[in-house]
C-alpha positions in Angstrom: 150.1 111.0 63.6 151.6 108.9 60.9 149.8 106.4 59.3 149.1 104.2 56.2 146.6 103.3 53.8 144.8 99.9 54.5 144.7 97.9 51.2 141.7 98.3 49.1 138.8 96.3 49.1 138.3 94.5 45.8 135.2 93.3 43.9 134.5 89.4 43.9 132.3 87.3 41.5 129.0 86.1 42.8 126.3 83.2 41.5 123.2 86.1 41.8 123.1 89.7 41.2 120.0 89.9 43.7 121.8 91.4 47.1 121.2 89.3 50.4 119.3 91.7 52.8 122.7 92.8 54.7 124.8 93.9 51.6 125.3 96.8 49.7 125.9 97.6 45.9 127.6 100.4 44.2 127.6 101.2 40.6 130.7 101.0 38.3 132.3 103.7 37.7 134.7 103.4 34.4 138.2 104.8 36.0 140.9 104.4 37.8 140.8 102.8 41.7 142.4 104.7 44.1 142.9 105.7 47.9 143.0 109.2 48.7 144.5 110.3 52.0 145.4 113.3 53.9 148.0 113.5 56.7 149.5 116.2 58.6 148.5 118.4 55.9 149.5 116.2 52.8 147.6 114.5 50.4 148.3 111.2 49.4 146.8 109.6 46.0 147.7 106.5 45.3 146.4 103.6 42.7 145.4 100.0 44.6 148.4 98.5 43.8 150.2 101.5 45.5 151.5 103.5 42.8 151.6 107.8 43.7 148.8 109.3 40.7 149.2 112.5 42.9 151.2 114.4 40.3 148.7 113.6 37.6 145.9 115.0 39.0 146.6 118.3 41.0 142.9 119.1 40.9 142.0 116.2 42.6 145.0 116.8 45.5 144.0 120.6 45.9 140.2 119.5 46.9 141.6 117.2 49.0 144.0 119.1 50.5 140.9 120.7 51.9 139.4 118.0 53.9 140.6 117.0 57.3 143.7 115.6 58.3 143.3 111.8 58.9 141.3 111.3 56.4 140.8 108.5 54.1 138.6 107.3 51.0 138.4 104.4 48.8 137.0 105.3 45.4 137.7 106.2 42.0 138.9 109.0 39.8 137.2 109.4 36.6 136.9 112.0 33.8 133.6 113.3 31.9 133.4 113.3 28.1 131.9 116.9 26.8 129.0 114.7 26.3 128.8 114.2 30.0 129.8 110.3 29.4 132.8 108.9 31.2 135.6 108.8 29.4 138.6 106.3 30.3 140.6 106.8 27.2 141.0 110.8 28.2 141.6 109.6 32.3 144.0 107.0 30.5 145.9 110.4 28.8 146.1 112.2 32.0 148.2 109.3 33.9 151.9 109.9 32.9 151.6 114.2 32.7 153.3 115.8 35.5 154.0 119.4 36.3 152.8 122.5 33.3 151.6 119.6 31.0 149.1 117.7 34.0 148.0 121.1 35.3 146.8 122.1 31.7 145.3 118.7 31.2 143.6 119.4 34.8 142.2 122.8 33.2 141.0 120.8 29.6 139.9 117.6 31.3 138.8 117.9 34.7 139.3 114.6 36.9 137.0 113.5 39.7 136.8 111.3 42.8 134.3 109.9 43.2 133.4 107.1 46.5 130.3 106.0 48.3 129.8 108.0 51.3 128.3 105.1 53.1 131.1 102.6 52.9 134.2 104.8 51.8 135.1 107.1 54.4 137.8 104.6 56.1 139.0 107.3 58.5 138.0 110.6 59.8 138.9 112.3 62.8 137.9 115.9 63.7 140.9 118.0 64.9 
C-alpha cells in the first residue's frame, strides 16, 4: 500500500496558557519538526515543509526501519549536549552531512525522535 504523509499539525497562539478541560499540551522540544514514516519496508523522514532529512540522520532511519510498516509519527528530532541539554546548534551541524561524514556525526552526536505517544502515532496497522 502506498501512501503519503498528511501535513503536520502546527502550533497556534492562544490568549491563556491554562488548557480548556478537552485539550492537550506537550512540551517544546528545541529541534527540528519532522514526519517519520515507514512503507513497504522504507523509511521516510521528512521536515514539515517536506524536505528528505533521511540521509542526515541514519540512526534515526535504522530505528525506524524497525517499526511496522504503515507507520507514521509527527514529532521531532533533537540532539543532547554531553551536559544532557538539547543542543540545536550541533542538530543544526548534522543537517547537510550525508553518507561517511553523517554516519560519523551519527556515532559523535547521536539524534533522537522524539513524539507524544498519545497524539503522534497518525497511522499504525499490524501486518
Amino acid at each position: 500500500m502506498t501512501w503519503t504523509l498528511p501535513e503536520p499539525m502546527l502550533t497556534g497562539a492562544v490568549r491563556s496558557p491554562a488548557l480548556p478541560a478537552s485539550s492537550a499540551a506537550e512540551p517544546k522540544w528545541d529541534g527540528f519538526r519532522a514526519a517519520l514514516s515507514v512503507d513497504d519496508g522504507q523509511v521516510v523522514l521528512r521536515s514539515r515543509r517536506g524536505t528528505q532529512m533521511a540521509p542526515a540522520f541514519p540512526e534515526v532511519v535504522a530505528g525506524a526501519a524497525q517499526l511496522p510498516d504503515t507507520t507514521a509519527l509527527d514529532g521531532e528530532l533533537i540532539v543532547w549536549d554531553a551536559a544532557g541539554r538539547l543542543a540545536f546548534e550541533q542538530l543544526q551541524n548534522r543537517l547537510h552531512r550525508r553518507g561517511p561524514a553523517a554516519l560519523q556525526a551519527a556515532a559523535q552526536q547521536p539524534a533522537h525522535f522524539v513524539f507524544p505517544v498519545k497524539f503522534s502515532v497518525l497511522s499504525s496497522v499490524a501486518g
